[in-house]
N, CA, C and O atoms as a printed pandas DataFrame, in Angstrom:
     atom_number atom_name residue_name chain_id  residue_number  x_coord  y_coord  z_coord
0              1         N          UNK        A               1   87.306   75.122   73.814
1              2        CA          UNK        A               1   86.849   76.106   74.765
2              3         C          UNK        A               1   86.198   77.272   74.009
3              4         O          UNK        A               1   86.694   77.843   73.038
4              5         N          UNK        A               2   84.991   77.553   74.601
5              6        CA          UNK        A               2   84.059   79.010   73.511
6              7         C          UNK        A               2   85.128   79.904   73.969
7              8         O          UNK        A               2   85.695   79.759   75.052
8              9         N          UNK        A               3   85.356   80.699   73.245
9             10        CA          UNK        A               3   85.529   82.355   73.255
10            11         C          UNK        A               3   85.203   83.499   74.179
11            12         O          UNK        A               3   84.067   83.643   74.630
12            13         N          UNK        A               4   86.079   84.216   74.427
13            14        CA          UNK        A               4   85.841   85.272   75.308
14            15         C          UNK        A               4   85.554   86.425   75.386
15            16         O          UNK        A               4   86.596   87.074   75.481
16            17         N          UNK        A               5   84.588   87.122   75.399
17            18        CA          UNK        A               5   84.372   88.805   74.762
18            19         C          UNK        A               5   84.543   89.553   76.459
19            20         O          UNK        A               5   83.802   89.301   77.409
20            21         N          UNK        A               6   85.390   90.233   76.463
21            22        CA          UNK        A               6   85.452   91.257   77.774
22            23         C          UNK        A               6   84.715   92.390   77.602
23            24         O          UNK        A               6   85.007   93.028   76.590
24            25         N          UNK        A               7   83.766   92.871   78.352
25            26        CA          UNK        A               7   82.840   93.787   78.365
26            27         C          UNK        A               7   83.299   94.855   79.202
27            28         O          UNK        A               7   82.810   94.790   80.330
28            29         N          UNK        A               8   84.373   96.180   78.949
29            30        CA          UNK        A               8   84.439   96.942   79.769
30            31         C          UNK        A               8   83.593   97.055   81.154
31            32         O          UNK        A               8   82.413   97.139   80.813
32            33         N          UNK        A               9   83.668   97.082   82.208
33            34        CA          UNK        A               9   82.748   98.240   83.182
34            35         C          UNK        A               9   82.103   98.874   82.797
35            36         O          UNK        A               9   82.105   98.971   81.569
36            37         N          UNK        A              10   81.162   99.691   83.574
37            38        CA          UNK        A              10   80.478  101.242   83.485
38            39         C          UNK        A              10   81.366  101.785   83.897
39            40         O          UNK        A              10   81.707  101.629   85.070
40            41         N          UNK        A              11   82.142  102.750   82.889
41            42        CA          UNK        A              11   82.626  104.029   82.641
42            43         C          UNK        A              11   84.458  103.410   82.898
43            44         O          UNK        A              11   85.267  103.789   83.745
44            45         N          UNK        A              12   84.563  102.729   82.188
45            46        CA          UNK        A              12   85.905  101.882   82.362
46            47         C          UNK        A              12   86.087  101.504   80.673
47            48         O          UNK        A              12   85.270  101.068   79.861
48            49         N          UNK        A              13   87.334  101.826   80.557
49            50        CA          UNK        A              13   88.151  101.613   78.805
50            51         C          UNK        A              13   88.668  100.356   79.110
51            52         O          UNK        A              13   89.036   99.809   80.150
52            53         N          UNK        A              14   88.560   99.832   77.177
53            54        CA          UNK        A              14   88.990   98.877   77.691
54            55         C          UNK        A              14   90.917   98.578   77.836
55            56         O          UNK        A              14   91.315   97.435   78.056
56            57         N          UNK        A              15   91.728   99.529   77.707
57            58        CA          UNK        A              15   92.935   99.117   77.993
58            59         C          UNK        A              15   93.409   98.724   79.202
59            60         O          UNK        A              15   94.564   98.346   79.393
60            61         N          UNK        A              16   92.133   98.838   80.435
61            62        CA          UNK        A              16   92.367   98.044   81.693
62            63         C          UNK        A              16   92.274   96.610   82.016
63            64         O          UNK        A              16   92.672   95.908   82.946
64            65         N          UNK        A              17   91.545   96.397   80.819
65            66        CA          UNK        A              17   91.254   94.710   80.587
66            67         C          UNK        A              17   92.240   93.701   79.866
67            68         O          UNK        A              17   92.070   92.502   79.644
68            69         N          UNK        A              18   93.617   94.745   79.475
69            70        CA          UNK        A              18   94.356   94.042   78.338
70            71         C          UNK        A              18   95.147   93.403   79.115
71            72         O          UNK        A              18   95.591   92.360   78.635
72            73         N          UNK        A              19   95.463   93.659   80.112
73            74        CA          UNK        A              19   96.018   91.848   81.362
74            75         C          UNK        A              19   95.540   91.263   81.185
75            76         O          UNK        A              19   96.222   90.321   80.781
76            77         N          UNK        A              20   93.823   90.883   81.188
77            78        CA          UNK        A              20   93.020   89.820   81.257
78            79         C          UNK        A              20   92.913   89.401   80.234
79            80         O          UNK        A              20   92.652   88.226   80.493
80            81         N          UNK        A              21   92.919   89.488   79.136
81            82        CA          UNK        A              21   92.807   89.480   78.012
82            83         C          UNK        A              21   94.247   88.589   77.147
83            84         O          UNK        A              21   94.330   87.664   76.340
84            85         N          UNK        A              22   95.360   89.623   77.970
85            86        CA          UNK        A              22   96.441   88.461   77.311
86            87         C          UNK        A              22   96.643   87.217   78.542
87            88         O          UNK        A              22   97.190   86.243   78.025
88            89         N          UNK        A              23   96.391   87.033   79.799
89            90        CA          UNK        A              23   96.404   86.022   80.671
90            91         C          UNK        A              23   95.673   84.890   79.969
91            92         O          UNK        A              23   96.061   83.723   80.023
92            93         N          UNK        A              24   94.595   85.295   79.307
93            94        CA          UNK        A              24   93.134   84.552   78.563
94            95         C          UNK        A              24   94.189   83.637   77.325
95            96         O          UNK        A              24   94.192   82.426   77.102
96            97         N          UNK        A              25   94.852   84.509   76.808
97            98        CA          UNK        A              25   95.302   83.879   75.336
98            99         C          UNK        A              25   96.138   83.278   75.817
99           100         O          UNK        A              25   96.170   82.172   75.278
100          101         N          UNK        A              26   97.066   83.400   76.758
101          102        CA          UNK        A              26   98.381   82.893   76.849
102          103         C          UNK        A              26   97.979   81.339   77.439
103          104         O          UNK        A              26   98.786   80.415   77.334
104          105         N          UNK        A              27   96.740   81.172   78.023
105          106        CA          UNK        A              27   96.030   79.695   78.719
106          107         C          UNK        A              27   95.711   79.133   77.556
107          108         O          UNK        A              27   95.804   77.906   77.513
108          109         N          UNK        A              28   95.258   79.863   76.317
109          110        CA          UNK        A              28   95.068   78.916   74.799
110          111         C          UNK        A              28   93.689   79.845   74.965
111          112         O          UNK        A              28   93.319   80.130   73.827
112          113         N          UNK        A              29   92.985   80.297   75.749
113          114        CA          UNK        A              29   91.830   80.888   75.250
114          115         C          UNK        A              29   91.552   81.855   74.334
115          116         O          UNK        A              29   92.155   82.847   74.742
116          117         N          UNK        A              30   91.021   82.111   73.399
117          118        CA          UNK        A              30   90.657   83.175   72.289
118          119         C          UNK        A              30   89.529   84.012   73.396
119          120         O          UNK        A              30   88.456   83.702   73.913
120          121         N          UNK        A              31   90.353   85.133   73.426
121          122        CA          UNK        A              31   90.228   86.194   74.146
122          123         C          UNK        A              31   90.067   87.418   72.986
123          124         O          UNK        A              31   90.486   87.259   71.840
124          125         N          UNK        A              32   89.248   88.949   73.545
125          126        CA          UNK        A              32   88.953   90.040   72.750
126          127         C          UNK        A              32   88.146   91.102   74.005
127          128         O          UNK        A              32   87.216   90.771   74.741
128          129         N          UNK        A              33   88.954   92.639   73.938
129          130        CA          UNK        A              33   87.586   92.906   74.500
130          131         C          UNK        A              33   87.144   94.098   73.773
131          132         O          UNK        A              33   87.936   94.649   73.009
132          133         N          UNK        A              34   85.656   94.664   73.974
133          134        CA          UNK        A              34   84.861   94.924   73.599
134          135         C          UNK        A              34   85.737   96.383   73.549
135          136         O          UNK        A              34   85.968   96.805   74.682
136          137         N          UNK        A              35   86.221   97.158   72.544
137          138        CA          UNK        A              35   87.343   98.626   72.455
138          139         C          UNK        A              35   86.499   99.895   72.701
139          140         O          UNK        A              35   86.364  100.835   71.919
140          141         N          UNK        A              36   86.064   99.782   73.680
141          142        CA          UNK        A              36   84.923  101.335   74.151
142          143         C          UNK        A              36   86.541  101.715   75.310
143          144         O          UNK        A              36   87.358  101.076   75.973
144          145         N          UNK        A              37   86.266  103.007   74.988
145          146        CA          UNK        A              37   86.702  103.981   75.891
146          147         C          UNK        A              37   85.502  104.814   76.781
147          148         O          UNK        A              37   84.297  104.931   76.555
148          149         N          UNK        A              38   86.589  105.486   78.198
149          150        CA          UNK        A              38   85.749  106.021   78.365
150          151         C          UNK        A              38   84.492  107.347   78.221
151          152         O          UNK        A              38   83.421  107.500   78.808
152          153         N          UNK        A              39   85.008  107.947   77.448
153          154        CA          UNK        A              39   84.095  108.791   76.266
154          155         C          UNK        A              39   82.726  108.124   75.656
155          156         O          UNK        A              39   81.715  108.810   75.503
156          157         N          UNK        A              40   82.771  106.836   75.347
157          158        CA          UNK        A              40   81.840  106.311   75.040
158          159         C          UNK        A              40   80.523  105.700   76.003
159          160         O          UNK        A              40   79.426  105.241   75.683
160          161         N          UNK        A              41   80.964  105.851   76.880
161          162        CA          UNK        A              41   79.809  105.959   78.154
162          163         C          UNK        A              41   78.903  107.062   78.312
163          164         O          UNK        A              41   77.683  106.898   78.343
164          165         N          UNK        A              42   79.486  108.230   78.418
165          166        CA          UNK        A              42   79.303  109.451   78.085
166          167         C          UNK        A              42   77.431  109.859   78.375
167          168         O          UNK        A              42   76.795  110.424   79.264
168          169         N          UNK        A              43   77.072  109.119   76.911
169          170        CA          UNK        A              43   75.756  109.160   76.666
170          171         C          UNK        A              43   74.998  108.034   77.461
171          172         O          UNK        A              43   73.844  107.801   77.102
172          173         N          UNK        A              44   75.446  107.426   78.342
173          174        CA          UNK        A              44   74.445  106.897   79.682
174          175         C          UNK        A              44   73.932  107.576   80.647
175          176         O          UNK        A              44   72.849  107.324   81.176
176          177         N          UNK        A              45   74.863  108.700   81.009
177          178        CA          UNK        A              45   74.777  109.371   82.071
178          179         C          UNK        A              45   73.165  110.036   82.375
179          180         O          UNK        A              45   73.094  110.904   81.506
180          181         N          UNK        A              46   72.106  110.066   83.003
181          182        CA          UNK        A              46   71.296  110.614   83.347
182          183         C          UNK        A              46   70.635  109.573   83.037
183          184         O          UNK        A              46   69.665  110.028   82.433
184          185         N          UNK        A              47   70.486  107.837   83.080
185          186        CA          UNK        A              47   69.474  107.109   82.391
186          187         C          UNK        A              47   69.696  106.991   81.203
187          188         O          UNK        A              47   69.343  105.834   80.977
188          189         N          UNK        A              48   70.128  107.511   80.070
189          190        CA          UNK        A              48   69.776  107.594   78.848
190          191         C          UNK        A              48   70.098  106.607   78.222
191          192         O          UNK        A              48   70.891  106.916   77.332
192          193         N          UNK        A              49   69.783  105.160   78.259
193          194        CA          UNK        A              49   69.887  103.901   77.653
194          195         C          UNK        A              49   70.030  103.500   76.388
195          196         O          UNK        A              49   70.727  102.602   75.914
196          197         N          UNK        A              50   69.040  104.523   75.717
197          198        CA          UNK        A              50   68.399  104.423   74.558
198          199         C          UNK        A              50   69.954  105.030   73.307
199          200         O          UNK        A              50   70.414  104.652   72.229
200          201         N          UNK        A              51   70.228  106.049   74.244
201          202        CA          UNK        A              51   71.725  106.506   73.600
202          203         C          UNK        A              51   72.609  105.662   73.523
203          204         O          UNK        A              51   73.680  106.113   73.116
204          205         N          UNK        A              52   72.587  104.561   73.763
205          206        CA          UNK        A              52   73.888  103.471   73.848
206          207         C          UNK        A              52   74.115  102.935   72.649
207          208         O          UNK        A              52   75.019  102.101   72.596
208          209         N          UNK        A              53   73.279  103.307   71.245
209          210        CA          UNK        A              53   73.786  102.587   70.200
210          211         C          UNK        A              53   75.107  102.588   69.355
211          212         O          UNK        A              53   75.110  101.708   68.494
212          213         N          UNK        A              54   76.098  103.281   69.397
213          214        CA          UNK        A              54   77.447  103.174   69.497
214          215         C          UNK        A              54   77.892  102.030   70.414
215          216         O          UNK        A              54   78.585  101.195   69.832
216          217         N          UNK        A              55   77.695  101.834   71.494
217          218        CA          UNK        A              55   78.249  101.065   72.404
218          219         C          UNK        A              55   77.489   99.205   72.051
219          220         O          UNK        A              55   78.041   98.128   72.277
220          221         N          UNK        A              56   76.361   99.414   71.564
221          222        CA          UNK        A              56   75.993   98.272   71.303
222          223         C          UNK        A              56   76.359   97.659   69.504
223          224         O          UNK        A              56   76.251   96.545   68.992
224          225         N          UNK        A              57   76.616   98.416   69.199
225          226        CA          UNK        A              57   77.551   98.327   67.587
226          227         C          UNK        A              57   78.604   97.897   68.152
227          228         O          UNK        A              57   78.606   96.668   68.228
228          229         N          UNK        A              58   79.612   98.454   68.633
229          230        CA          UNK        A              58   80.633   97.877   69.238
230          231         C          UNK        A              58   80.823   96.746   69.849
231          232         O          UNK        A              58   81.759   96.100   69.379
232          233         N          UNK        A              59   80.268   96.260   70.743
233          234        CA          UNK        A              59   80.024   94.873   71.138
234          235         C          UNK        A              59   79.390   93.826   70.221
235          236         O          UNK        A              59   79.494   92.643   70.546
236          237         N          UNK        A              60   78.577   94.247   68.816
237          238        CA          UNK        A              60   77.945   93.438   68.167
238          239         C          UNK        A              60   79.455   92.895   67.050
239          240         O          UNK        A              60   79.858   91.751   66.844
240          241         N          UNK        A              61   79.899   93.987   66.606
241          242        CA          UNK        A              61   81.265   93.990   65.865
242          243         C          UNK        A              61   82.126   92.969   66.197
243          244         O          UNK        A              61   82.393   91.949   65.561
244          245         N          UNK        A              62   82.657   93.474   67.595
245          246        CA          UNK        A              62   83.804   92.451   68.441
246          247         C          UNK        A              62   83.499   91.071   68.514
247          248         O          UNK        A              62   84.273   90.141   68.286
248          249         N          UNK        A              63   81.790   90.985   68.996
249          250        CA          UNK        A              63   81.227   89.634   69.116
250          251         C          UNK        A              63   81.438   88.585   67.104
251          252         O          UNK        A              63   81.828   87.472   66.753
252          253         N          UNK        A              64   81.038   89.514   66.576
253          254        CA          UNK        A              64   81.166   88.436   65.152
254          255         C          UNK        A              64   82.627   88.607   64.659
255          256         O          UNK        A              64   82.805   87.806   63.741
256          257         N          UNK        A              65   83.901   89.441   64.944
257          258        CA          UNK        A              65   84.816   89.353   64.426
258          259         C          UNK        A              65   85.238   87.917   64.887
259          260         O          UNK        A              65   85.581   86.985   64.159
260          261         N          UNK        A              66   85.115   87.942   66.579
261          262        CA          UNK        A              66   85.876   86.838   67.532
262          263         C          UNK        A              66   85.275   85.721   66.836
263          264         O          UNK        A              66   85.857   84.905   66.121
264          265         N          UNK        A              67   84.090   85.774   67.115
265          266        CA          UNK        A              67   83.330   84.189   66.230
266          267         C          UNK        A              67   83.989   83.827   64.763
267          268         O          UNK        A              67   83.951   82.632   64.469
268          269         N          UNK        A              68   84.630   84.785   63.746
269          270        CA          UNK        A              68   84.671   84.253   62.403
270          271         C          UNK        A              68   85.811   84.174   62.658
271          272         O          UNK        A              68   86.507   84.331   61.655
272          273         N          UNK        A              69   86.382   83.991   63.601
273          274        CA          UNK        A              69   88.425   83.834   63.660
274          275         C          UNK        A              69   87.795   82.096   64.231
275          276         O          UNK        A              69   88.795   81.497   64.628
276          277         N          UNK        A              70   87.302   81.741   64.287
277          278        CA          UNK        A              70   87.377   80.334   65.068
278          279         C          UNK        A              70   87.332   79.768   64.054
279          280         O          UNK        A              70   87.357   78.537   64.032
C-alpha cells in the first residue's frame, strides 16, 4: 500500500490530524502529516501565495522523509 502524507487544512495544525494518522498506522498504513501549525498559514492571508515557501518546504521534507522509511 503507497504511503500517506496528511495535508493540514487552510488554517488548521496538524495535531488535529493525529487520530487519522494513528487510525492510518494501526490498519498497517505508513501514515505522516505534513507538521504546519497554525501560525504558518499566517502568510496566505490576503492572497499572498507566493509567501507560502515555508509551508511548501515543509510538505517537500515530510514527503521525502515518508518515502526513504519505505
Amino acid at each position: 500500500m503507497l504511503p500517506t502524507v496528511i495535508l493540514p487544512g487552510y488554517f488548521e495544525s496538524a495535531d488535529v490530524y493525529l487520530p487519522l494518522q494513528q487510525a492510518l498506522t494501526k490498519i498497517g498504513t505508513k501514515a505522516t502529516t505534513v507538521p504546519l501549525r497554525i501560525r504558518d498559514w499566517l502568510p496566505t492571508l490576503g492572497g499572498k501565495i507566493y509567501l507560502c515557501g515555508g509551508q511548501i518546504d515543509l510538505w517537500q521534507k515530510t514527503v521525502r522523509t515518508l518515502l526513504d522509511l519505505q
